[in-house]
C-alpha positions in Angstrom: 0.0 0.0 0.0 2.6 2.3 0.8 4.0 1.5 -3.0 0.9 2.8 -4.1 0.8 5.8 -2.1 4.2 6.9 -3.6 2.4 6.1 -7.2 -0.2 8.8 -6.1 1.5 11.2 -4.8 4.2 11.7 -8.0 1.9 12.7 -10.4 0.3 15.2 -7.1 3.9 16.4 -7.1 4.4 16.7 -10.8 1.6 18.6 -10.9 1.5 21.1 -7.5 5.0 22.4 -9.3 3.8 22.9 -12.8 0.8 24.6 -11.3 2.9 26.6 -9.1 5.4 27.4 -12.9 1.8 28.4 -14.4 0.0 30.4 -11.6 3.8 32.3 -10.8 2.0 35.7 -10.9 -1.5 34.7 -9.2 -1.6 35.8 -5.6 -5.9 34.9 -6.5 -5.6 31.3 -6.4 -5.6 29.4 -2.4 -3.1 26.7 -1.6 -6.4 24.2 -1.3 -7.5 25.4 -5.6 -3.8 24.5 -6.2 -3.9 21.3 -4.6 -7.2 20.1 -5.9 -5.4 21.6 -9.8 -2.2 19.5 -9.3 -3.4 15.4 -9.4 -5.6 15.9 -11.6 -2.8 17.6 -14.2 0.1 15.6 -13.0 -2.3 12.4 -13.9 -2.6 13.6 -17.3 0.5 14.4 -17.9 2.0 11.2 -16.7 -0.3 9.1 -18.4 0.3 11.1 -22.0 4.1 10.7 -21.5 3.9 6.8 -21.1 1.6 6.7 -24.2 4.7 8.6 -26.1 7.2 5.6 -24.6 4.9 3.0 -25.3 4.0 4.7 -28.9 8.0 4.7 -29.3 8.3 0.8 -28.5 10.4 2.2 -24.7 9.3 -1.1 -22.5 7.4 0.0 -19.1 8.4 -0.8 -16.7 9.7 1.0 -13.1 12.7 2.6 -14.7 11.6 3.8 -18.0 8.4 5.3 -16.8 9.3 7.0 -13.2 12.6 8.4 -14.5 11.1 11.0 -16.6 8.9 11.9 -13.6 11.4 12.6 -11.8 13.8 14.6 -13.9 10.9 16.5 -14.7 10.0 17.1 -10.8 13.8 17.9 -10.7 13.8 20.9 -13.2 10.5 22.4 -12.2 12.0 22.4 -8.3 15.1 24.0 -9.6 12.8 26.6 -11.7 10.8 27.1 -8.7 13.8 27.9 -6.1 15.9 29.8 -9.1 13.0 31.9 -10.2 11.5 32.1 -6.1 7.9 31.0 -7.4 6.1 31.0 -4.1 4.5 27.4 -3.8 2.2 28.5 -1.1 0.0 31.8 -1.8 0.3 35.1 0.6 -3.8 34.7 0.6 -5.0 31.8 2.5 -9.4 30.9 3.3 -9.4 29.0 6.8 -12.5 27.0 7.4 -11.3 26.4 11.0 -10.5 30.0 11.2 -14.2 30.6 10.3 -15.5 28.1 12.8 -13.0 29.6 15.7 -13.8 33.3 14.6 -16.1 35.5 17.1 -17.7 36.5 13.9 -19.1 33.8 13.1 -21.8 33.1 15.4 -23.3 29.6 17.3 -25.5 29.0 15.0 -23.1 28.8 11.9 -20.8 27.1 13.7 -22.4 24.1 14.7 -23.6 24.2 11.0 -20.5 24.3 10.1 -18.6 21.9 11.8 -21.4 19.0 11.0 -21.5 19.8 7.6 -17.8 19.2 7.5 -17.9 16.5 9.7 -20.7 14.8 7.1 -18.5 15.3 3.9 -15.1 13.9 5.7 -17.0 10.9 6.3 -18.8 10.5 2.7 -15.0 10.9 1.3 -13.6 8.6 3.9 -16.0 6.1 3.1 -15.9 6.2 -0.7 -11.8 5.7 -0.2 -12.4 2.8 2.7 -14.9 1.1 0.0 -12.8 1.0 -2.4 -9.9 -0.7 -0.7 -12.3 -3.5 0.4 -13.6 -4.6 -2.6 -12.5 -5.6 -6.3 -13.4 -4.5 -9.8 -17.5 -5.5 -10.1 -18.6 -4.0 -13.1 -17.6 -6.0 -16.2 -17.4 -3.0 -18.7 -15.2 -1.2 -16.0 -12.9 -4.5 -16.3 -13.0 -5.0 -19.8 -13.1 -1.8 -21.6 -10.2 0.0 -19.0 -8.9 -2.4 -16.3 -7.6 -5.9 -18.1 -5.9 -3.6 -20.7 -3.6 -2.2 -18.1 -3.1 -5.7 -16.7 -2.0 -6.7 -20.2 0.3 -2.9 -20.5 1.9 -4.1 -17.0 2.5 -7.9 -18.1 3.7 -7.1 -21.7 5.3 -4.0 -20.7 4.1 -2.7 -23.9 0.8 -1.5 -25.1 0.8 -4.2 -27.4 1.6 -2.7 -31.1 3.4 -5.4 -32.7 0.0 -6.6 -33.5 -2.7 -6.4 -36.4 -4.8 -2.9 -35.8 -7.4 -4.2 -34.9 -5.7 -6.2 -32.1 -4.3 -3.3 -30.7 -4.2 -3.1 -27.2 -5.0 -6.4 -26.8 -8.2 -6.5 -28.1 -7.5 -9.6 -29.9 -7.6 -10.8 -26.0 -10.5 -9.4 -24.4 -13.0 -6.9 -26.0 -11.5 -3.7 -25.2 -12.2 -1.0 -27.5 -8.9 0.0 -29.7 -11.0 3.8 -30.2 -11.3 4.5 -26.4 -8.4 6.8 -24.7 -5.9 5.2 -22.2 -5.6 7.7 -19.4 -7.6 5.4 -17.2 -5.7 2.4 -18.3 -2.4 3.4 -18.3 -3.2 5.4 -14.7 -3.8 1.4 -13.4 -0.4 0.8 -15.9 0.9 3.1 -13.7 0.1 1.3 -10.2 0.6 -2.0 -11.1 4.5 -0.9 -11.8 4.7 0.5 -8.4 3.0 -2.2 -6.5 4.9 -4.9 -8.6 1.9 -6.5 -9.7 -1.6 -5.9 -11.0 -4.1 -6.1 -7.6 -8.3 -5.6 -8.7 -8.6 -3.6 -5.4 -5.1 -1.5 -5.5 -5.2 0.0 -9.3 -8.6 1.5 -7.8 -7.6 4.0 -5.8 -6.6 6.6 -8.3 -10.5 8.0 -8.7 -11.7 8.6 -5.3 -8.5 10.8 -5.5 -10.3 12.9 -8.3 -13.4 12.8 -6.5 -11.8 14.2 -3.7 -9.8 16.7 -6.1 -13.5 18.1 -7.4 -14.8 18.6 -4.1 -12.1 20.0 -2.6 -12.1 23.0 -5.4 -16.0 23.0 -5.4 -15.3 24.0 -2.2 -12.8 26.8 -2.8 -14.8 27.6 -5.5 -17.9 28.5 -3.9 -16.1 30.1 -0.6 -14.9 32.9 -3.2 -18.5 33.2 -5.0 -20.6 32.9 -1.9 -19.6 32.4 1.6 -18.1 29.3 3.7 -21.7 28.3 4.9 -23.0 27.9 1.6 -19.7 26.5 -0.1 -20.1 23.7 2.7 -23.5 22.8 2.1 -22.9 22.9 -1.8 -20.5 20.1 -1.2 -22.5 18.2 0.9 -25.3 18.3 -1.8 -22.5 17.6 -4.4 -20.9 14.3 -2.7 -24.7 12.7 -2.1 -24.7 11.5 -5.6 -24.9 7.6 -5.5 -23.6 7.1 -9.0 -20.8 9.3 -8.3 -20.0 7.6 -5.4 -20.1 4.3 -7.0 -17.8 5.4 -10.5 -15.4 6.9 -7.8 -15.0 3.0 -6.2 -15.2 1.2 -9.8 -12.7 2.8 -12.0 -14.4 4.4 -14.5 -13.5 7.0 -16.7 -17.0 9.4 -16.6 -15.9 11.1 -13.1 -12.3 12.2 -14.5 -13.7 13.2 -17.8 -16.8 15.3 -15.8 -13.4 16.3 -13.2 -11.4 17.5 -16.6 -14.3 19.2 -18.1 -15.7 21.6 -14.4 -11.8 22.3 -14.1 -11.0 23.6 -17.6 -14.6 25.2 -17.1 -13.7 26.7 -14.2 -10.2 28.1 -15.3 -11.7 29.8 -18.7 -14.1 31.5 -16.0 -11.1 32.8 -14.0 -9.1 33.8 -17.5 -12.0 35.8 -18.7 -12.3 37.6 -15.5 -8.8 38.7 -16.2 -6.5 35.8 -14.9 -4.6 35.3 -18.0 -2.2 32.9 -16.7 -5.3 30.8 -16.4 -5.3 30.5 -20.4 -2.7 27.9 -20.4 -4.3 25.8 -17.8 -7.8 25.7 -19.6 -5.8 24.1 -22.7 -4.2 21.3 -20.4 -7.3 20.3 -18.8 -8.8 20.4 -22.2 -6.1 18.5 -24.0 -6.0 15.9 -21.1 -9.9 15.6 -21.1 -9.3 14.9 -24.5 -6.8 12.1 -24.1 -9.7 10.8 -21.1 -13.0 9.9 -22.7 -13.6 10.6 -26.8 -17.0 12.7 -25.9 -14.8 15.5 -24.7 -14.1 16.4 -27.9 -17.8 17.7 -28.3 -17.6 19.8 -25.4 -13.8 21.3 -25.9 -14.2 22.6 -29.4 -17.4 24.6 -28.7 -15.8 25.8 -25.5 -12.4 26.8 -27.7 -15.0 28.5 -30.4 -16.4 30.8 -27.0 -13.0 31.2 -26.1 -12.1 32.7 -29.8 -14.7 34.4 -29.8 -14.4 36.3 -26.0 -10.4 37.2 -27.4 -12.0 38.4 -30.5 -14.4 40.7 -28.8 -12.6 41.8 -25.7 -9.1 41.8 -27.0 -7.9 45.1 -28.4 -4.1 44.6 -29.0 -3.2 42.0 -31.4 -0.1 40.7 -30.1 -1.9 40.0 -26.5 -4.7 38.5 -28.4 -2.2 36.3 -30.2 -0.2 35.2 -27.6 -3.1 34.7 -25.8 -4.6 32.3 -28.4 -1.1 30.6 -28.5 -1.7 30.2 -24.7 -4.7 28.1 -24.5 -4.0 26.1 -28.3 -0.1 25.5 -27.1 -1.4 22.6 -24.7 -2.9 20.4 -27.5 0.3 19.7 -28.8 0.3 17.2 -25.6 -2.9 15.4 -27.1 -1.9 15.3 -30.7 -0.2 12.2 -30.6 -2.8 10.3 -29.6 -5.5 11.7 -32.1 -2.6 11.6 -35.1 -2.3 7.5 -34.0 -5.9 7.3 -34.4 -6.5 9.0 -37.8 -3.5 7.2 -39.3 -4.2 3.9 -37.6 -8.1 4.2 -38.3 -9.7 3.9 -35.1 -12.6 6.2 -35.2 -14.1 7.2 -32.3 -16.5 5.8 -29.4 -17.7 2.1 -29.7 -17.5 0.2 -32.5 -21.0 -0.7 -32.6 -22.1 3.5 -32.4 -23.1 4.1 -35.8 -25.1 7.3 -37.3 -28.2 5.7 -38.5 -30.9 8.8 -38.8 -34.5 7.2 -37.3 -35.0 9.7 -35.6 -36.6 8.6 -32.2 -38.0 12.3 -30.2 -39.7 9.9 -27.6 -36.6 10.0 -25.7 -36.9 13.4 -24.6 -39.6 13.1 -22.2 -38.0 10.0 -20.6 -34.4 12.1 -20.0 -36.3 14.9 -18.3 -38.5 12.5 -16.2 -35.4 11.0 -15.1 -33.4 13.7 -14.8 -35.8 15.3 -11.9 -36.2 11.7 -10.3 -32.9 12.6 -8.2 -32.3 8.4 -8.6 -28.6 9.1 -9.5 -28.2 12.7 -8.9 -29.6 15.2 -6.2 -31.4 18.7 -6.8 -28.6 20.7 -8.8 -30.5 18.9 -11.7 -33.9 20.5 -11.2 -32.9 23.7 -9.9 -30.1 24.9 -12.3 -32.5 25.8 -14.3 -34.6 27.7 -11.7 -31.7 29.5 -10.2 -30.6 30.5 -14.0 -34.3 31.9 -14.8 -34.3 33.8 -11.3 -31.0 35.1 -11.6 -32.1 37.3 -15.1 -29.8 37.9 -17.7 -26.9 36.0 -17.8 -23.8 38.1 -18.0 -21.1 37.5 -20.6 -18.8 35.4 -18.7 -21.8 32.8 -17.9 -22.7 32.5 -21.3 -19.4 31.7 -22.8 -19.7 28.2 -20.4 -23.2 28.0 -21.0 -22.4 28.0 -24.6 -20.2 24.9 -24.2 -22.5 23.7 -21.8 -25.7 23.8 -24.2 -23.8 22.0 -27.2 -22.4 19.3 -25.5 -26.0 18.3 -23.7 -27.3 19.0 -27.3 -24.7 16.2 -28.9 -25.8 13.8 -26.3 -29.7 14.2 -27.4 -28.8 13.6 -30.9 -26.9 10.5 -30.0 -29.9 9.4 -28.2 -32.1 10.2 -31.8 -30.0 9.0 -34.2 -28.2 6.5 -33.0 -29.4 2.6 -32.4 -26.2 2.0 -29.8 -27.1 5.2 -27.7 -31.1 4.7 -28.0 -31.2 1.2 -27.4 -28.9 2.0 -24.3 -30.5 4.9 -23.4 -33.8 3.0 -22.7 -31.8 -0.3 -20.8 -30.6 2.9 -18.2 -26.7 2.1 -18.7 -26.0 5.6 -21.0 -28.0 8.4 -19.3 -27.1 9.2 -16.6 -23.4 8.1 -17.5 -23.2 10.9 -19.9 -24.9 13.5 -17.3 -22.0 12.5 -14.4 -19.9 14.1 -17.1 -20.6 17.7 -16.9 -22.4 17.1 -13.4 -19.5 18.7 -11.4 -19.7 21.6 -14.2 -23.3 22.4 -12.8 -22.6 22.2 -9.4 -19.7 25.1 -10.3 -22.2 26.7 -12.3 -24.9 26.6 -9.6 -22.5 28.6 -7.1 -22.1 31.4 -9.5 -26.0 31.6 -10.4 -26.7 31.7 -6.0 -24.2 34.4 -6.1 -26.4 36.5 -8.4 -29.7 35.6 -5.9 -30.7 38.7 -3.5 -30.8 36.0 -0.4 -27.3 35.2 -0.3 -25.6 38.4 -1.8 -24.6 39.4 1.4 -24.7 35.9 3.4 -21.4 35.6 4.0 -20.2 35.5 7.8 -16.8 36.7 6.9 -15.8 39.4 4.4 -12.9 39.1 2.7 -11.2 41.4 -0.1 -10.8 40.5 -3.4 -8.1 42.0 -5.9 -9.1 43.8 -8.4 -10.1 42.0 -11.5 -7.5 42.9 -14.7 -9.3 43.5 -18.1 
């Protein structure tokens, strides 16, 4: 176990430093946003790198896989003490500072403290069941999880093969189209531990569940107040089918993860963070390189990202180096979607094809279930009440929203025109899947929509100062 901490907390390192090499200028951004930034990035990044050595025939095993790591967590420590990038921020938002404040009175304190107390144990318990328990679900272990067993075996990702055996498919019935973040991120463990363990390889998503929450959290404190942020998290974590795709290794939780971050960031960079540019295209690119429907969310969210430089960006060379900024970080994913294309792999299953019968009676099903709550909690059903009560949405919102609308809308036409989707739609196994996706993205979303609600504009039991935003 302790193997497998180390194999956890790398990638966590990896990533605090680039994050820290990034954010250099951003006294904005707490030392708990940076934390919850850094395993998710340092996964991707790891994961895209031992792609490149398996894509290059490099074998993987301990040596040829960690040593990069490391000279990389080398170079970005020597940049970090040569260039004296703070790692820790001057600004720092204590919840127990809250709780112990004289400000704060009784009342909000004992809120407080069992709301906290309620989401340390729903995280404690999500990481305690999955180290008691093996893989379950069958797609889980056949479309992610026997692939890395064969990567760790083989050292390889198994090449030398016809393409249509690639990845050893011609063993199991893993799809060759699907992206190997998840697999190579159990790769990744089974190195460390020295073997491939059902219950070990696990652990790596209830560490991006906790990620997610964390900067929910964070989030929310900064657009509302502590109070609110806490309860927003505690409505957040009671998602069953989030809890359960945190225990059983699939890749819909890091995909939704990948999606509210990069969300998140183009927010901050629009309100003037520019050095959160570069981060939107890494969480994008790494999405990417995650789950093949991120495609149909990042290019309408690149499009609203042209299009707020082209609108709000006087000077040409900041609107080009700018631009540079946030398409610089694909260069990480092209690899992957150049093997693809030249290998042709397609994307998705193999058994999605577009067959247009078009089949409308699946809308009233999605929104019946969709305000059931059976997989999800009330963000669902009042999103769209606190985006009708909160009048017209300023520009910032509608840039996400934008992104937000088109890839709901690709998920509909799936459902129309496509037999796959449809006839999986109606066997309950797709749905709600595909809305765990962009789920953390609406609980973001809902904290800035409560912001803009008279209650709670001036909730908050602490005031704290802002700097002033940069246009």
């Amino acid at each position: 176990m302790i193997m497998v901490f180390i194999a956890l907390l790398l990638p966590a390192i990896l990533g605090f430093l680039a994050i820290a090499v990034l954010l250099k200028k951003e006294e904005h951004t707490s030392l708990l946003e940076r934390l919850c930034l850094a395993y998710p990035l340092g996964t991707g990044l790891l994961t895209i790198q031992m792609f490149l050595l398996g894509l290059l025939r490099v074998p993987l095993t301990w040596a040829y896989t960690t040593l990069p790591v490391m000279v990389e967590i080398l170079v970005l420590s020597l940049w970090v003490l040569r260039n004296k990038t703070p790692l820790v921020p001057k600004i720092s938002y204590g919840l127990v500072k809250d709780i112990a404040s004289a400000k704060t009175n009784w009342t909000q304190k004992a809120v407080l403290i069992v709301l906290t107390l309620w989401a340390a144990v729903k995280l404690a318990s999500i990481f305690i069941e999955t180290g008691t328990r093996p893989i379950w679900a069958w797609d889980s272990w056949s479309d992610w999880s026997v692939g890395a067993k064969l990567f760790y075996h083989t050292k390889s990702l198994l090449l030398d093969t016809p393409t249509q055996d690639f990845f050893g498919r011609g063993v199991v019935t893993r799809l060759t189209a699907y992206p190997l973040l998840n697999t190579l991120m159990q790769t990744w463990i089974s190195i460390w531990n020295g073997g491939f363990d059902e219950v070990l390889v696990k652990f790596w998503t209830p560490v991006f569940l906790l990620s997610i929450a964390g900067y929910l959290y964070s989030f929310a404190c900064k657009e509302l107040n502590r109070l609110t942020a806490m309860a927003l998290l505690v409505i957040f974590l009671s998602s069953p089918l989030m809890s359960y795709h945190a225990v059983e290794v699939y890749s819909d939780l890091p995909l939704g993860v990948y999606l509210g971050l990069a969300s998140a960031s183009f927010l901050h960079a629009m309100r003037g963070r520019r050095s959160y540019w570069r981060i939107v295209g890494l969480f994008s690119a790494i999405a990417m390189f995650t789950k093949d429907e991120a495609l149909f969310f990042i290019a309408p969210l690149f499009l609203s990202a042209a299009y707020f430089l082209w609108r709000n960006t006087d000077d040409r060379i900041t609107k080009k180096n700018t631009v540079m900024q946030l398409l610089s970080p694909l260069l990480f994913v092209a690899p992957w979607y150049i093997f693809k294309i030249v290998h042709h792999l397609g994307i998705g299953a193999d058994s999605t094809r577009l067959i247009f019968s078009f089949h409308p009676e699946v809308i009233v099903p999605a929104i019946q279930q969709m305000a059931s709550l059976e997989n999800f909690n009330v963000f669902l059903v009042f999103f769209p009440l606190f985006l009708l009560a909160a009048g017209k949405p300023d520009r910032e919102l509608l840039h996400i929203l934008f992104a937000l609308a088109c890839y709901v809308l690709f998920f509909i036409m799936l459902y129309c025109f496509t037999n796959d989707y449809y006839d999986h739609f109606f066997r309950g196994t797709v749905f709600f899947r595909n809305i765990l996706t962009y789920y953390p993205l609406i609980a973001l979303l809902t904290a800035v929509l409560l912001k803009k609600q008279p209650i709670l504009e001036h909730a908050s039991p602490v005031k704290r100062k802002h700097g002033k935003r940069k246009r």
